[in-house]
C-alpha positions as CSV (number, residue, x, y, z in Angstrom):
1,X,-15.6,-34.1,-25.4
2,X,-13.2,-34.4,-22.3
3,X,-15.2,-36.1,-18.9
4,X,-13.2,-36.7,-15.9
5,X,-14.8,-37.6,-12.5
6,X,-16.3,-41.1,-10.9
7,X,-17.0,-43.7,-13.4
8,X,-19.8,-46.3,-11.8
9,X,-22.0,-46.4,-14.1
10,X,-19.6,-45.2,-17.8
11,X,-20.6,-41.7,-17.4
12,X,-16.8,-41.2,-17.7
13,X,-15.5,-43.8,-19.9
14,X,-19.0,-44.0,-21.7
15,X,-18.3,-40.2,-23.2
16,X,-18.8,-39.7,-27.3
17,X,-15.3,-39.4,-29.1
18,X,-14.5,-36.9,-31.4
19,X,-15.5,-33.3,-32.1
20,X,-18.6,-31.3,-32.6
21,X,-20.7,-31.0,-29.3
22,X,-21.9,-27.2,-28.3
23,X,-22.8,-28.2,-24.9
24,X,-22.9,-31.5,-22.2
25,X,-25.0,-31.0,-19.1
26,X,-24.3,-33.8,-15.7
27,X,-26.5,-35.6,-13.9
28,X,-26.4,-37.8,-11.3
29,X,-24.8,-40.7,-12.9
30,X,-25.9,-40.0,-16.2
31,X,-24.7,-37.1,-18.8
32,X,-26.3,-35.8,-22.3
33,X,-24.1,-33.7,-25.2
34,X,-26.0,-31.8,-27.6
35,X,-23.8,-32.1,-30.9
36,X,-23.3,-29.1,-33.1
37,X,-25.9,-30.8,-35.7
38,X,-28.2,-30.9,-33.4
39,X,-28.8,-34.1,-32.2
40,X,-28.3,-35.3,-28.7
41,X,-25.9,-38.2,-27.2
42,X,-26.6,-39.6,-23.6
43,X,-24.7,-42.0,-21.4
44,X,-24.1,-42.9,-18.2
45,X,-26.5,-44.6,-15.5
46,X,-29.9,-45.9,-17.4
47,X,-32.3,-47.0,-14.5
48,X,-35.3,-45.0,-15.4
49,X,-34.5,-44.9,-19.1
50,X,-32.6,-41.5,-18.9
51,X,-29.7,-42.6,-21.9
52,X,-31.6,-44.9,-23.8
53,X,-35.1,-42.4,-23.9
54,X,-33.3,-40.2,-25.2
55,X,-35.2,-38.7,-28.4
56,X,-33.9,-38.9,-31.2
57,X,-33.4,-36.9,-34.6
58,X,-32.2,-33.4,-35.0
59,X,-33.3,-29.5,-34.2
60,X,-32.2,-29.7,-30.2
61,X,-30.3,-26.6,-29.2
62,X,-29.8,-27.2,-25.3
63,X,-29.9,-29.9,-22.9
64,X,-30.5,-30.0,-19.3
65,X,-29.6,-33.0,-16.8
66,X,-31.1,-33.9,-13.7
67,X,-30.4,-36.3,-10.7
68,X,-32.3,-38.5,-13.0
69,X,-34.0,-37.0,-15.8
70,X,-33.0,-34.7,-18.7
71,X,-34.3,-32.1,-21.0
72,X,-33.8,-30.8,-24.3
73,X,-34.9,-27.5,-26.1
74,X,-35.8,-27.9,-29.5
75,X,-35.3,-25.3,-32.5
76,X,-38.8,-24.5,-32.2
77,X,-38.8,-23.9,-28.6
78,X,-41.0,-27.1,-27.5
79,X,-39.3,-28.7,-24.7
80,X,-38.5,-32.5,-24.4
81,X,-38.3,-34.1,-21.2
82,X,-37.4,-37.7,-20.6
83,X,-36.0,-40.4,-18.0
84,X,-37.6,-40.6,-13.9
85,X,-41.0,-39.0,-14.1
86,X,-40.9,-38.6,-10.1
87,X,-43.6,-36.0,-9.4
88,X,-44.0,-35.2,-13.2
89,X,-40.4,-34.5,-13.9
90,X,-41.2,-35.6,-17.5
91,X,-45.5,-36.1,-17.7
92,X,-45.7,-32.6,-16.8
93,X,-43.3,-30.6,-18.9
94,X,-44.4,-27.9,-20.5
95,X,-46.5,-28.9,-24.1
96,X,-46.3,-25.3,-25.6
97,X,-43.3,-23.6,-27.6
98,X,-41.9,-20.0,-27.4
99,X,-38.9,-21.4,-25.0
100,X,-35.7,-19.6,-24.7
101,X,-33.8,-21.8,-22.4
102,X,-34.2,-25.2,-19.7
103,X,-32.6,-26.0,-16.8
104,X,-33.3,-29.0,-14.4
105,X,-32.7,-29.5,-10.8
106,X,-32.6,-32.6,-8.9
107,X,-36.0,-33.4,-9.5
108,X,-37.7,-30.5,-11.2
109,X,-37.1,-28.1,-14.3
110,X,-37.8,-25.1,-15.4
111,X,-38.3,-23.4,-18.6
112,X,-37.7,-19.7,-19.3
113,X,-40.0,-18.4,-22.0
114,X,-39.6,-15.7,-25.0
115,X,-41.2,-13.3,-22.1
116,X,-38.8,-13.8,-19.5
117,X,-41.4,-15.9,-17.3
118,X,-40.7,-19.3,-15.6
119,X,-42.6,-22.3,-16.4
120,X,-41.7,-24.9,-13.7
121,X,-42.6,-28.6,-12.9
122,X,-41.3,-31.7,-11.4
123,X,-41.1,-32.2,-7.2
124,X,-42.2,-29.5,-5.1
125,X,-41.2,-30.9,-1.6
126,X,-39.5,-29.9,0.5
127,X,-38.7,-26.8,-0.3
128,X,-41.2,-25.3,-2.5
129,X,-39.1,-25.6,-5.3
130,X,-42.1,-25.8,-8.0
131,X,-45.0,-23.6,-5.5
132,X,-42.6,-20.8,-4.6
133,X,-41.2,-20.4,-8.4
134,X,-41.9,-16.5,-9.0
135,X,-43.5,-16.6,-12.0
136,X,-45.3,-18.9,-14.6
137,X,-46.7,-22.5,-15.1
138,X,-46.7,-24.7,-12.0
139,X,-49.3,-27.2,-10.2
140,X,-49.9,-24.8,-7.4
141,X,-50.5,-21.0,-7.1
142,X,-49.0,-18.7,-10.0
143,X,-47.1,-15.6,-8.6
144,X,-46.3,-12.7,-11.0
145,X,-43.4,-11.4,-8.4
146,X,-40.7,-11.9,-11.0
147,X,-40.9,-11.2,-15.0
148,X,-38.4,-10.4,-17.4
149,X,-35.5,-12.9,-16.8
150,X,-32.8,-13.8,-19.0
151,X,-31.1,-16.8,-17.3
152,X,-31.8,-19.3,-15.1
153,X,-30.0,-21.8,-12.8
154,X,-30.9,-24.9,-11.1
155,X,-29.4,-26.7,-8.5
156,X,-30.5,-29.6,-6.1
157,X,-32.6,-27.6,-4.2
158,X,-32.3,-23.7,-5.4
159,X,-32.5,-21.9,-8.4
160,X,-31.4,-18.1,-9.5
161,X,-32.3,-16.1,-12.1
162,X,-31.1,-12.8,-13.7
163,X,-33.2,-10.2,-14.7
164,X,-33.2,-8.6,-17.9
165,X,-31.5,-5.3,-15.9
166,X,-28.7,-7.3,-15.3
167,X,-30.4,-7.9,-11.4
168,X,-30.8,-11.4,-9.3
């Protein structure tokens, strides 16, 4: 694991040692590693409980960070969200399986499922992040504009995703 950047709150200096991690996702002060076994490492900034809320065990396969929460896919495609729950960035994640993927935003997340829909939850204002999501589970209207992705992105206010045709 190699971090570099502004240290305030360790999520530089507070980085696991050694080898082994697939993947690390940033976010604001705080970062998460998913280790090659499977279980997740957090550190960083804890104010709403996004290191130490961390679940714990084994079967994660991808993590997500936001400005203050995170998320984690597990083997089984349920999805594990944990840390600020402003707007439902945690309380309202997703309770069903089938997952392929999870990204977060700053406060919002998305899951892509085995159908290539979006499932999305979290804050909606102010730009429509969660009502204007083109497809799949949110608190407001469900469009059906967009099917078939592959990949999605999230950033602090905007999110991409590529069709299976290779399309944005």
């Amino acid at each position: 694991m190699v971090t570099w950047g502004l240290d305030t709150y360790g999520q530089v200096s507070g980085a696991p040692a050694g080898p082994g991690f697939a993947q690390a996702a940033g976010g604001g002060s705080h970062s998460i590693a998913l280790h090659n076994d499977g279980h997740l490492v957090a550190w960083g900034a804890d104010d709403s409980g996004q290191v130490s809320n961390a679940p714990p065990g084994f079967g994660f396969t991808q993590v997500a960070a936001g400005t203050s929460h995170s998320s984690a896919l597990r083997s089984d495609g349920s999805v594990e969200a944990w840390g600020s729950d402003l707007a439902g960035t945690v309380s309202s994640a997703p309770t069903n399986t089938g997952f392929t993927q999870i990204a977060a935003g700053q406060s919002f997340s998305m899951a892509l499922d085995g159908n290539g829909t979006i499932h999305s939850w979290g804050e909606d204002y102010p730009y429509d992040l969660v009502t204007d999501t083109p497809s799949g589970y949110q608190a407001r209207a469900i469009s059906t504009t967009f099917r078939n992705l592959v990949e999605i992105a999230l950033a602090r206010y905007r999110y991409s995703g590529i069709r299976a045709s290779s399309a944005i």
